[in-house]
PDB file of N, CA, C and O in Angstrom, chain B, residues numbered from 101:
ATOM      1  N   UNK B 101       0.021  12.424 -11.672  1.00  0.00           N
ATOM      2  CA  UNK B 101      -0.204  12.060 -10.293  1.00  0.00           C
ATOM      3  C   UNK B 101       1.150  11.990  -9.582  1.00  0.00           C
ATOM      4  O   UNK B 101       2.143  11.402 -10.011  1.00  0.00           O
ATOM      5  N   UNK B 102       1.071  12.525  -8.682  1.00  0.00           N
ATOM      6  CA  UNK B 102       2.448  12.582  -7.477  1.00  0.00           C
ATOM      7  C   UNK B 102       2.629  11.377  -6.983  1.00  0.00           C
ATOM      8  O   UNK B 102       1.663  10.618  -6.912  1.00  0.00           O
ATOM      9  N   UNK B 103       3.846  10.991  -6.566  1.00  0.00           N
ATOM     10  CA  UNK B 103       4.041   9.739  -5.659  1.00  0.00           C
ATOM     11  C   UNK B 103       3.775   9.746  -4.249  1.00  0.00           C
ATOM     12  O   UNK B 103       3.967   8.921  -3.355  1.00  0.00           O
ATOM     13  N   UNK B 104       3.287  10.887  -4.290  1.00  0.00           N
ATOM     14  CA  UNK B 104       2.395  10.754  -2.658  1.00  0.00           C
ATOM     15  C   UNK B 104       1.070  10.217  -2.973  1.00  0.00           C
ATOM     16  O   UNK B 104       0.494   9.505  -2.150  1.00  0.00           O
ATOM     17  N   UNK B 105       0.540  10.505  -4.109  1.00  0.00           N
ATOM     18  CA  UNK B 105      -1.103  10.446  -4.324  1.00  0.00           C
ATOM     19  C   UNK B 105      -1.005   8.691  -4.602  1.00  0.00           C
ATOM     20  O   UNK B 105      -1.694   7.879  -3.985  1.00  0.00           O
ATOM     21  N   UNK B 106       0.206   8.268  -5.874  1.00  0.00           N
ATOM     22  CA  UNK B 106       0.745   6.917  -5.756  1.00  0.00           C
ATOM     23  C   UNK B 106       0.708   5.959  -4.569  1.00  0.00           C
ATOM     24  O   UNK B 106       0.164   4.855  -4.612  1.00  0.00           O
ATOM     25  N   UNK B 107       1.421   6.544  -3.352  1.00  0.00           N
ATOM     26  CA  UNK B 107       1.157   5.734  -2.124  1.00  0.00           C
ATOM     27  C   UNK B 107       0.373   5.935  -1.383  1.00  0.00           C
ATOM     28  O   UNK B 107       0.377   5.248  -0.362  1.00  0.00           O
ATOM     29  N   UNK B 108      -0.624   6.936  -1.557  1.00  0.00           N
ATOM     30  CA  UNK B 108      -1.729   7.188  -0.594  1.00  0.00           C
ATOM     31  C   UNK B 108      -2.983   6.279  -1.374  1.00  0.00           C
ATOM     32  O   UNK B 108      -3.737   5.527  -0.755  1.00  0.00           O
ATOM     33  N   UNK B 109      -3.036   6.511  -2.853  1.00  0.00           N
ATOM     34  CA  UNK B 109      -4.146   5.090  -2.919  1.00  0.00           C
ATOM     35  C   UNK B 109      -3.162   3.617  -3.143  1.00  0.00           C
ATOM     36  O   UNK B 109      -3.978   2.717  -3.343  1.00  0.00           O
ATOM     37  N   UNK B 110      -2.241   3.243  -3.171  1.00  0.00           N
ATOM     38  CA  UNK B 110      -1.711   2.213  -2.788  1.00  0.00           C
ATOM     39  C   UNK B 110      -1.948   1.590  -1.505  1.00  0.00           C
ATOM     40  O   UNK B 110      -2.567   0.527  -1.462  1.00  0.00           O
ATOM     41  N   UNK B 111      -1.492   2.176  -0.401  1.00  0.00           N
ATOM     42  CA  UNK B 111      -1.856   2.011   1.018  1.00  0.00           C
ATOM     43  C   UNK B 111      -3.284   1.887   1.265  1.00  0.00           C
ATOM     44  O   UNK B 111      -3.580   1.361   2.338  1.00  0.00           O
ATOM     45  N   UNK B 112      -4.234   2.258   0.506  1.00  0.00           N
ATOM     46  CA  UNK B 112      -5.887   2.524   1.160  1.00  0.00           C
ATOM     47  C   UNK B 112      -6.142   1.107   0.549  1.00  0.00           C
ATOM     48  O   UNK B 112      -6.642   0.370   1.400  1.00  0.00           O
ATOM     49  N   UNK B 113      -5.951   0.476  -0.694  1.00  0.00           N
ATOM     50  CA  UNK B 113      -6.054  -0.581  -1.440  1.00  0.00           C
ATOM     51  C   UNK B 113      -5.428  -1.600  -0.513  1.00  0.00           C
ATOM     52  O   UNK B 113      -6.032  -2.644  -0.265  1.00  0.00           O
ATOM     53  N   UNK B 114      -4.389  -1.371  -0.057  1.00  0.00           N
ATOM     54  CA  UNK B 114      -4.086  -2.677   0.856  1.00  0.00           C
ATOM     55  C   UNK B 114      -4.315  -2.677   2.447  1.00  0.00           C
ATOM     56  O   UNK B 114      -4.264  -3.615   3.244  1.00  0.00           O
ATOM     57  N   UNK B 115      -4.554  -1.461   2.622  1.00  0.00           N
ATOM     58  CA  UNK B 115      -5.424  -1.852   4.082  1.00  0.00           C
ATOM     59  C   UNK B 115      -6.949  -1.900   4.127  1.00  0.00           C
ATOM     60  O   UNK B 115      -7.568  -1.904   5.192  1.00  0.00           O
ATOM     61  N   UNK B 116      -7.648  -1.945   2.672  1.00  0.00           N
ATOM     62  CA  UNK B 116      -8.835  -2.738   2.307  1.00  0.00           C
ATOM     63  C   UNK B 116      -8.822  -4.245   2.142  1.00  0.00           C
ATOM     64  O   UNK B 116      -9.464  -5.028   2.841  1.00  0.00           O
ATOM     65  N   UNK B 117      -7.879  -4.614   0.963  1.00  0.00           N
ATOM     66  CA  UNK B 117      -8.005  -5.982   0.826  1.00  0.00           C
ATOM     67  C   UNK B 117      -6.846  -6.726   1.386  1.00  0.00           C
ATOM     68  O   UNK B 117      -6.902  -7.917   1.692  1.00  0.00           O
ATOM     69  N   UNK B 118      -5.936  -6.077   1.490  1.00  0.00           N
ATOM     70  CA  UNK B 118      -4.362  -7.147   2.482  1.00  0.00           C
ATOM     71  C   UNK B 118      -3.315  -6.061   3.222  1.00  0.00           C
ATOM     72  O   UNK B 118      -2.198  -5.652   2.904  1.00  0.00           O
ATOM     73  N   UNK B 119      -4.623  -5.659   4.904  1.00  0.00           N
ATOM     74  CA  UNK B 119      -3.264  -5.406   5.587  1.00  0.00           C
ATOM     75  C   UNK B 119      -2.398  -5.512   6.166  1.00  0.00           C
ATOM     76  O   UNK B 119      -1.669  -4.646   6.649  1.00  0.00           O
ATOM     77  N   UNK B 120      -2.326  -6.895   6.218  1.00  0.00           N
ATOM     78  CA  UNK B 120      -0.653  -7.396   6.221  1.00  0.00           C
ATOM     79  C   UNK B 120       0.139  -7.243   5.917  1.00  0.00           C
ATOM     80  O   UNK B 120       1.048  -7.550   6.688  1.00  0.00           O
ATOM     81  N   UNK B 121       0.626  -6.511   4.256  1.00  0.00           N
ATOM     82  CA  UNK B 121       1.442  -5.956   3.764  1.00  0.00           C
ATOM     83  C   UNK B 121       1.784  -4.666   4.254  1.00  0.00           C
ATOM     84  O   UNK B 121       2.900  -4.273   3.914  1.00  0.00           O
ATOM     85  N   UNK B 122       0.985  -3.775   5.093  1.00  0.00           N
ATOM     86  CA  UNK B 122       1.032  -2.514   5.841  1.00  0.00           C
ATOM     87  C   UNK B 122       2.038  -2.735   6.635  1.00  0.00           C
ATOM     88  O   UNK B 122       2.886  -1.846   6.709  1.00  0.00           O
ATOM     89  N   UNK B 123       2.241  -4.200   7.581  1.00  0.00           N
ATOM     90  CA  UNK B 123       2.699  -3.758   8.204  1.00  0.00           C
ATOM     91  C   UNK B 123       4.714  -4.125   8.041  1.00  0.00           C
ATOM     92  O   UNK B 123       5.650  -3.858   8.793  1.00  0.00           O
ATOM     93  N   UNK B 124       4.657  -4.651   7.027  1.00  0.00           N
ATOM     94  CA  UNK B 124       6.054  -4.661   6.282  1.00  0.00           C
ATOM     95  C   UNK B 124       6.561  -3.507   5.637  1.00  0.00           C
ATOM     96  O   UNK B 124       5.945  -2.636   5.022  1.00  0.00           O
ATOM     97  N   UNK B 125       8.043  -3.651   5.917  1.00  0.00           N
ATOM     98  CA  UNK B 125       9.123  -2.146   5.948  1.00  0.00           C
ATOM     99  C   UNK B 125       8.138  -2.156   4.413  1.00  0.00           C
ATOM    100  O   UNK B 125       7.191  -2.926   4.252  1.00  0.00           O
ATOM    101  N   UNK B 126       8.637  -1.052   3.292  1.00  0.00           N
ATOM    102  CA  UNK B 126       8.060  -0.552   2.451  1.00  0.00           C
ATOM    103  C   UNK B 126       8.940  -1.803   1.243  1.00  0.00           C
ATOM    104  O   UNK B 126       8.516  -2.303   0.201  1.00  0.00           O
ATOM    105  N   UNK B 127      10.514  -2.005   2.085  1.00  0.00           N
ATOM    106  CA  UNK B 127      11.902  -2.731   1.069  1.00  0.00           C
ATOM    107  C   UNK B 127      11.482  -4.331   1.334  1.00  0.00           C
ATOM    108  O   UNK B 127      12.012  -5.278   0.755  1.00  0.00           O
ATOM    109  N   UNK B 128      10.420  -4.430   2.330  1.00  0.00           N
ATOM    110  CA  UNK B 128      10.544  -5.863   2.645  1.00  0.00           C
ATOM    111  C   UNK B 128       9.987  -7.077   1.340  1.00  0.00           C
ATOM    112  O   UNK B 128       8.768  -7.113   1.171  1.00  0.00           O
ATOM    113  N   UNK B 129      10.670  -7.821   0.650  1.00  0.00           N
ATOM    114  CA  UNK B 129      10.015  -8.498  -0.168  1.00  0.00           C
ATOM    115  C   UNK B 129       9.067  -9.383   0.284  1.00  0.00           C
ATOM    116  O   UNK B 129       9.373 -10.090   1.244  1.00  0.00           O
ATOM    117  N   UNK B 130       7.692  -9.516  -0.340  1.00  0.00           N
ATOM    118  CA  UNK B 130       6.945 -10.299   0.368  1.00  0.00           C
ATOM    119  C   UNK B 130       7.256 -11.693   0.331  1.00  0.00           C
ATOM    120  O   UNK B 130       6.915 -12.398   1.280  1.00  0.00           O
ATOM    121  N   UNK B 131       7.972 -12.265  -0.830  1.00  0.00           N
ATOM    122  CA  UNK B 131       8.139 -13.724  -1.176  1.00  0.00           C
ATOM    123  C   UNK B 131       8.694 -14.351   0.245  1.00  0.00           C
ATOM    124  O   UNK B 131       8.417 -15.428   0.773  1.00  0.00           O
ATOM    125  N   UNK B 132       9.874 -12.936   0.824  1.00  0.00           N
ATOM    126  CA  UNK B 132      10.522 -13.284   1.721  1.00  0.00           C
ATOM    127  C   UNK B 132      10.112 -13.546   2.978  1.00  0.00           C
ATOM    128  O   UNK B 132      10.783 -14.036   3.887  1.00  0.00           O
ATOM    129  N   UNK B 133       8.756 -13.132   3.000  1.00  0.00           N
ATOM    130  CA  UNK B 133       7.850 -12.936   4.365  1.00  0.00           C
ATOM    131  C   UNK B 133       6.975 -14.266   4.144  1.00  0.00           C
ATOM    132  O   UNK B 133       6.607 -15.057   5.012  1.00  0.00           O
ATOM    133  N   UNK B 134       6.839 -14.292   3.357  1.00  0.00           N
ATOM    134  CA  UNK B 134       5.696 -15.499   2.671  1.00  0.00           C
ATOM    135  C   UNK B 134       4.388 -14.894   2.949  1.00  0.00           C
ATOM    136  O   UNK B 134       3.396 -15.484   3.378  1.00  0.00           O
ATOM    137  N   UNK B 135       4.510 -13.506   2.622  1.00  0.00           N
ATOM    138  CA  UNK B 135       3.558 -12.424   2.719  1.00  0.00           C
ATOM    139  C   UNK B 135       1.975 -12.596   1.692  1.00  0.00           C
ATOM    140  O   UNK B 135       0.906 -12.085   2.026  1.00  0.00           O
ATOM    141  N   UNK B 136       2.194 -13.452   0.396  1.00  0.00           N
ATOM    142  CA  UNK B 136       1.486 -13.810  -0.525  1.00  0.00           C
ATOM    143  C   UNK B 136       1.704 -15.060  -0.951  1.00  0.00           C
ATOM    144  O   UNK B 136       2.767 -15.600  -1.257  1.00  0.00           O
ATOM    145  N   UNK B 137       0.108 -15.666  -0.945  1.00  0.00           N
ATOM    146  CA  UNK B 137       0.282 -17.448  -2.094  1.00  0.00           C
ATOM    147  C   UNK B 137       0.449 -16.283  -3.708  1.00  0.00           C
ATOM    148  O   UNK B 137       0.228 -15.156  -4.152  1.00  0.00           O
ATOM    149  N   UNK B 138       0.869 -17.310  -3.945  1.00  0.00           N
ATOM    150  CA  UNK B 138       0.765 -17.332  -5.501  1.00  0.00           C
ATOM    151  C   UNK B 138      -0.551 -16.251  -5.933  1.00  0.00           C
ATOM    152  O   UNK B 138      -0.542 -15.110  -6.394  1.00  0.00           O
ATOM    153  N   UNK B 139      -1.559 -17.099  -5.587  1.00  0.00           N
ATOM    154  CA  UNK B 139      -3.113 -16.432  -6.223  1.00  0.00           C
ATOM    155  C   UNK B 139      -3.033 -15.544  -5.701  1.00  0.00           C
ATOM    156  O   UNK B 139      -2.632 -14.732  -6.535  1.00  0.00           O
ATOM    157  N   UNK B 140      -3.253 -14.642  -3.971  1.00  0.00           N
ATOM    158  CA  UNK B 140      -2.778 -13.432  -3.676  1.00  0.00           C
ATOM    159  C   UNK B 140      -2.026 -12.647  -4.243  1.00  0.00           C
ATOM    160  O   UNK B 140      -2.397 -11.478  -4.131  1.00  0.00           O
ATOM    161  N   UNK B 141      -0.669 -12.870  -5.089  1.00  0.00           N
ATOM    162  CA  UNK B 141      -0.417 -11.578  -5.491  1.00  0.00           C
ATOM    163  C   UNK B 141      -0.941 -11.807  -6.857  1.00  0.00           C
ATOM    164  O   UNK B 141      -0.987 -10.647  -7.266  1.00  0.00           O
ATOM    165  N   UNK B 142      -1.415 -12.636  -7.941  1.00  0.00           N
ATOM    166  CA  UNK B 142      -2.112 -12.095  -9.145  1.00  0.00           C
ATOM    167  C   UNK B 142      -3.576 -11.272  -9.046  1.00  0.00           C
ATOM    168  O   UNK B 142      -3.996 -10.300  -9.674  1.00  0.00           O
ATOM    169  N   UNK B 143      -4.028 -11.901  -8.231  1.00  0.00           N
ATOM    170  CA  UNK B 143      -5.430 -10.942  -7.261  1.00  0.00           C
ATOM    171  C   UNK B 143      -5.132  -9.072  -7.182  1.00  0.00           C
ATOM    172  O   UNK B 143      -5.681  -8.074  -7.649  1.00  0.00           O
ATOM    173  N   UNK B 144      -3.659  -9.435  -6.097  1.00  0.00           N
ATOM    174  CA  UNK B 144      -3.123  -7.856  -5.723  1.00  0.00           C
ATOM    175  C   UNK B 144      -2.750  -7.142  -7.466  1.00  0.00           C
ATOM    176  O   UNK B 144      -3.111  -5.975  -7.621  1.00  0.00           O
ATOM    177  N   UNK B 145      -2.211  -7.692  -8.416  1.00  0.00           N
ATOM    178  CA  UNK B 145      -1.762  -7.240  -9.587  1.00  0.00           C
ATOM    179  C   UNK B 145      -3.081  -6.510 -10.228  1.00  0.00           C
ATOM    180  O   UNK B 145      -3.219  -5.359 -10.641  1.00  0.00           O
ATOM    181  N   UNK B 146      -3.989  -7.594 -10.159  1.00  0.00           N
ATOM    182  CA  UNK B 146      -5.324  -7.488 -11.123  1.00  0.00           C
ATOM    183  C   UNK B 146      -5.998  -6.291 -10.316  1.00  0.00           C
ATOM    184  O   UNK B 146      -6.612  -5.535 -11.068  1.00  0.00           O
ATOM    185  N   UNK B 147      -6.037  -5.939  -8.996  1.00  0.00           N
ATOM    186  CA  UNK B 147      -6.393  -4.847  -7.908  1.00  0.00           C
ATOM    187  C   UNK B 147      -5.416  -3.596  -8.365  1.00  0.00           C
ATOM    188  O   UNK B 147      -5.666  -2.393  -8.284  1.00  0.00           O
ATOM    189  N   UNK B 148      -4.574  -4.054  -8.724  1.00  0.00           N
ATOM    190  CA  UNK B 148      -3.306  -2.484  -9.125  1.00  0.00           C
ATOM    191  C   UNK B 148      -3.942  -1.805 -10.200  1.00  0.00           C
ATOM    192  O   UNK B 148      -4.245  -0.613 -10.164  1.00  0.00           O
ATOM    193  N   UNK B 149      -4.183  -2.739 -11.364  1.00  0.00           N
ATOM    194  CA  UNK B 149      -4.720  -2.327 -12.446  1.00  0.00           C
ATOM    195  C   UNK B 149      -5.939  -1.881 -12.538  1.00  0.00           C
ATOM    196  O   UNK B 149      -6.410  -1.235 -13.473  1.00  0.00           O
ATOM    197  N   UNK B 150      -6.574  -2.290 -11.368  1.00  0.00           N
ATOM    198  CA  UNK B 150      -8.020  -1.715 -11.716  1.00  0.00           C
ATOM    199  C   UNK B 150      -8.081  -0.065 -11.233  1.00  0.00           C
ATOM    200  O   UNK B 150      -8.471   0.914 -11.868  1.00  0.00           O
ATOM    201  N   UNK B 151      -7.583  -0.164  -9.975  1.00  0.00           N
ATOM    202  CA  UNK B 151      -7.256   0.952  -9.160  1.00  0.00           C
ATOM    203  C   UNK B 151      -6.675   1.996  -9.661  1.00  0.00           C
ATOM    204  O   UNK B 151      -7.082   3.082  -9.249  1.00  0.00           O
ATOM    205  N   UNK B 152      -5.512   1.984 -10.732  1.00  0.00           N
ATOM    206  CA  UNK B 152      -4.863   2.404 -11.390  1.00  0.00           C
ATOM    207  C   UNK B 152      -5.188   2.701 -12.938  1.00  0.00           C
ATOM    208  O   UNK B 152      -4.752   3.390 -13.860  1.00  0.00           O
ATOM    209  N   UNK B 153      -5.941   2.021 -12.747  1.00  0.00           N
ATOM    210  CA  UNK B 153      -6.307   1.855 -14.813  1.00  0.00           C
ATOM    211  C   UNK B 153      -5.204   2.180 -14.995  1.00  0.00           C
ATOM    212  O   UNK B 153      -4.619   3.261 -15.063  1.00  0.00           O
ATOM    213  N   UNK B 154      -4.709   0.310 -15.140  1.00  0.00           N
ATOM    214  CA  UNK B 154      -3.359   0.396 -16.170  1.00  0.00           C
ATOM    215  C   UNK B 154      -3.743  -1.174 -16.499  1.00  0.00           C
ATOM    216  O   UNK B 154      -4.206  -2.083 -15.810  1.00  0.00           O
ATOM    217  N   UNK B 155      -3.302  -1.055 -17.976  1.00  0.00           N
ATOM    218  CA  UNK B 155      -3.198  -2.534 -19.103  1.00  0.00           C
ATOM    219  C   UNK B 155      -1.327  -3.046 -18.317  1.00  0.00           C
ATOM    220  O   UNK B 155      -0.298  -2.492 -18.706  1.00  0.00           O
ATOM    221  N   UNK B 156      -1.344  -4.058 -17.324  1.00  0.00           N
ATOM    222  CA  UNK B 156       0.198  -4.740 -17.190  1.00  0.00           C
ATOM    223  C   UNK B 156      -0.134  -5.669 -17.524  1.00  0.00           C
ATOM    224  O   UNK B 156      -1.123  -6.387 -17.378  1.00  0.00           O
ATOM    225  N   UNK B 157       1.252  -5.687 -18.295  1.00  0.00           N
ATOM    226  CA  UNK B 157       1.682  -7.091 -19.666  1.00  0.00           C
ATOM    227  C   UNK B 157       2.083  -8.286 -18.099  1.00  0.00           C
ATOM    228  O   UNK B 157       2.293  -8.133 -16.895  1.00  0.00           O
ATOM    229  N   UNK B 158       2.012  -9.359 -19.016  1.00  0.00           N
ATOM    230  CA  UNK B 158       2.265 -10.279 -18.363  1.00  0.00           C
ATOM    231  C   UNK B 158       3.501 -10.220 -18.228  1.00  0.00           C
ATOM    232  O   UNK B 158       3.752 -10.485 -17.053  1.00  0.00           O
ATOM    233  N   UNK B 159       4.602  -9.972 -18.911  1.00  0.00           N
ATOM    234  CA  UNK B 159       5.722  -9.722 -19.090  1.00  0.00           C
ATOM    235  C   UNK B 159       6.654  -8.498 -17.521  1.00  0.00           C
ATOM    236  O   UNK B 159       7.796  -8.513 -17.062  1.00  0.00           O
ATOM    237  N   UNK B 160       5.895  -7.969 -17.323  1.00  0.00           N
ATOM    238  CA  UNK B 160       5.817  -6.804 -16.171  1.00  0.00           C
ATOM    239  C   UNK B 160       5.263  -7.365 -14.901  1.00  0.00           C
ATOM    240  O   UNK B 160       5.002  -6.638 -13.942  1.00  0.00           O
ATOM    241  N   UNK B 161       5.067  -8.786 -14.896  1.00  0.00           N
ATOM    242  CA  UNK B 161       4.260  -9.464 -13.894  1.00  0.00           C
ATOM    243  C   UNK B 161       5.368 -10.033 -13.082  1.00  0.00           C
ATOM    244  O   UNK B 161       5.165 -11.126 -12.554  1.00  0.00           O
ATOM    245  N   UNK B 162       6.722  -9.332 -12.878  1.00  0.00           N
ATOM    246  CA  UNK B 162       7.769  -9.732 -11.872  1.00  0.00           C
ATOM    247  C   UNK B 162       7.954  -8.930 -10.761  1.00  0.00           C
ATOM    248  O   UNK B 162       7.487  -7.810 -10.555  1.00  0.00           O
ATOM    249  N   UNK B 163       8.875  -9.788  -9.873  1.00  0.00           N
ATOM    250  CA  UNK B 163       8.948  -9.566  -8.263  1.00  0.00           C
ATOM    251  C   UNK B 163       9.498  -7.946  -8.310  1.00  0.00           C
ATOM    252  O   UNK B 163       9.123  -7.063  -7.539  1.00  0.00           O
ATOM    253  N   UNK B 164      10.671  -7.762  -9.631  1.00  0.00           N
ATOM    254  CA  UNK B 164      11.268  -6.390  -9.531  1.00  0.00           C
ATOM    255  C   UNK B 164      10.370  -5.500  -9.336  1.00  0.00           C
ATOM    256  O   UNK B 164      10.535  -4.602  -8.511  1.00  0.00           O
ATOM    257  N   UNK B 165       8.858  -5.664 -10.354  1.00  0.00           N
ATOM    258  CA  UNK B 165       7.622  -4.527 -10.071  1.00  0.00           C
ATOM    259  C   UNK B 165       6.437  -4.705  -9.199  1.00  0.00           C
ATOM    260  O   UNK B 165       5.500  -3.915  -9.081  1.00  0.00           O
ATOM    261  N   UNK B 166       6.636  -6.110  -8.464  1.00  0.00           N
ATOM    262  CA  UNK B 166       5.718  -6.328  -7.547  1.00  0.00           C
ATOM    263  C   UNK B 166       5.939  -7.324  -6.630  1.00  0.00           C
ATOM    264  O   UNK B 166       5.061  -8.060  -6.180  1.00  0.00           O
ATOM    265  N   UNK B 167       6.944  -7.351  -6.386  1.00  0.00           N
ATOM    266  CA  UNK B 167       7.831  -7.899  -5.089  1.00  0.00           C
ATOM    267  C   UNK B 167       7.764  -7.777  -3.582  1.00  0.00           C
ATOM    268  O   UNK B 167       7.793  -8.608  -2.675  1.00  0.00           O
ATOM    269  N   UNK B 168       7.604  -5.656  -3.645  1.00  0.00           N
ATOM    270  CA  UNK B 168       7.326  -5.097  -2.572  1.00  0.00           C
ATOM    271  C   UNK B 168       6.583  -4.065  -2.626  1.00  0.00           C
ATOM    272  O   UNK B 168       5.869  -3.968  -3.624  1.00  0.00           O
ATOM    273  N   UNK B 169       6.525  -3.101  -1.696  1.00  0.00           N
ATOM    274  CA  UNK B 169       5.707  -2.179  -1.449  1.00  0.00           C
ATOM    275  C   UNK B 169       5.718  -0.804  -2.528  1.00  0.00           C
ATOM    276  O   UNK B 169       5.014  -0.119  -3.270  1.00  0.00           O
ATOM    277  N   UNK B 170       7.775  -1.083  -1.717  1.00  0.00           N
ATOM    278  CA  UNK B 170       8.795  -0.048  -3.026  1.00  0.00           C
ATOM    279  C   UNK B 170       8.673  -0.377  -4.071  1.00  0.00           C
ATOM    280  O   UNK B 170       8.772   0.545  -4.880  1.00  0.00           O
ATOM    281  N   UNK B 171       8.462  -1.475  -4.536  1.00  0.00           N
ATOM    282  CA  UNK B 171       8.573  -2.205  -5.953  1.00  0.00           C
ATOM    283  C   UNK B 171       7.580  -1.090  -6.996  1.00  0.00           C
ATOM    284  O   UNK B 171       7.737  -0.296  -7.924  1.00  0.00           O
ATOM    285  N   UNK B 172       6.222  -1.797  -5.913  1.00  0.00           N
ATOM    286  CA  UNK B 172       5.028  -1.456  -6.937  1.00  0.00           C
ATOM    287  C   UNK B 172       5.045  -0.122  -6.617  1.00  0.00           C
ATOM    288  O   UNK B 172       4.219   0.475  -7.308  1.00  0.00           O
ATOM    289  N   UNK B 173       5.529   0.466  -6.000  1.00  0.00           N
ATOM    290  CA  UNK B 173       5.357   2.329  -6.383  1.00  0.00           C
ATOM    291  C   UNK B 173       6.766   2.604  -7.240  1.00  0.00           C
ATOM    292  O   UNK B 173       6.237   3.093  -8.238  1.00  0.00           O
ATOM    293  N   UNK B 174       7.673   2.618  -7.428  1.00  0.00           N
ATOM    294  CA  UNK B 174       8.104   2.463  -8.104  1.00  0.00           C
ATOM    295  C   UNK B 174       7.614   2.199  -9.810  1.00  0.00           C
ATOM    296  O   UNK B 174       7.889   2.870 -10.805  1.00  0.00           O
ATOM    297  N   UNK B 175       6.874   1.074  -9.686  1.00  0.00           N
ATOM    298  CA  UNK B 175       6.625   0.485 -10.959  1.00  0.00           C
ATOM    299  C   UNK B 175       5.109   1.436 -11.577  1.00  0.00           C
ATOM    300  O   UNK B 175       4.577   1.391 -12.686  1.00  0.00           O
ATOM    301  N   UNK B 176       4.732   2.280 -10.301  1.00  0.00           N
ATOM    302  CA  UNK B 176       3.612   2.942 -10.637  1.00  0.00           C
ATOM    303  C   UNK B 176       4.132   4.331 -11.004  1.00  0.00           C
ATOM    304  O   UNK B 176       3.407   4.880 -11.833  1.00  0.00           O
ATOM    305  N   UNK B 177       5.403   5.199 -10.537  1.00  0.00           N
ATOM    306  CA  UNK B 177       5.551   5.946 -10.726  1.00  0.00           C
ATOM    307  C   UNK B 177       6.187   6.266 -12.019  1.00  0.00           C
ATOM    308  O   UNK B 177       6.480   7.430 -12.292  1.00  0.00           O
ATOM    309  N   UNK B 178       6.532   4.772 -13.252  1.00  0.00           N
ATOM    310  CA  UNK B 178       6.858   4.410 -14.107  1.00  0.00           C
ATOM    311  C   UNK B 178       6.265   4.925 -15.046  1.00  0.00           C
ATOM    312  O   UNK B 178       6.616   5.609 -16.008  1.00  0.00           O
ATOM    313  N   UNK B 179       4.525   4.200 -14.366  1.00  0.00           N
ATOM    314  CA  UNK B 179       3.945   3.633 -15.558  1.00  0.00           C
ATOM    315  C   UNK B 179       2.297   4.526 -15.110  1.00  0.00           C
ATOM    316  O   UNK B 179       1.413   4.793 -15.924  1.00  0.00           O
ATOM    317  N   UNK B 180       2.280   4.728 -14.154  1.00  0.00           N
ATOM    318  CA  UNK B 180       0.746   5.367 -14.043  1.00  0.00           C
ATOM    319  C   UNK B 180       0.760   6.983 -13.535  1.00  0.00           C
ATOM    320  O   UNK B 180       1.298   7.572 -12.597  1.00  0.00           O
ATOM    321  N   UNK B 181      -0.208   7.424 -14.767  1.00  0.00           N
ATOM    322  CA  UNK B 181      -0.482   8.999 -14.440  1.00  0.00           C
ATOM    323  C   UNK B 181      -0.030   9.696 -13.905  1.00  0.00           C
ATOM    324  O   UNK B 181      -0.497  10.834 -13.853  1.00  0.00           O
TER     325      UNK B 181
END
């Protein structure tokens, strides 16, 4: 899968369930926005994985891979298809 196809169902996923994050730069960290509680982004994680069919370790459950927008494509272009 291309990193266009990466951010094109990334983007459809969050202007379904949180588009608020749409409208932050792609670099903007959300912590920094106070863009997500806590439960919001394990919600958004558990939504990556489904969307994605991918098994993420708890261990992989940091801001570096899901911080931001860039983060999690990034962390998808890593780790998914």
């Amino acid at each position: 899968m291309s990193a266009q196809d990466h951010k094109s169902r990334l983007d459809a996923l969050l202007a379904s369930d949180y588009p608020s994050l749409l409208k932050l730069d792609e670099d903007t960290w959300f912590a920094d926005e106070d863009a997500l509680t806590s439960y919001e982004h394990v919600e958004l994680i558990a939504a990556i994985e489904d969307r994605f069919d991918l098994d993420i370790e708890d261990e992989e459950m940091v801001e570096e891979n899901f911080g931001s927008r860039a983060a999690i494509l990034g962390y998808l272009e890593r780790n998914a298809g």
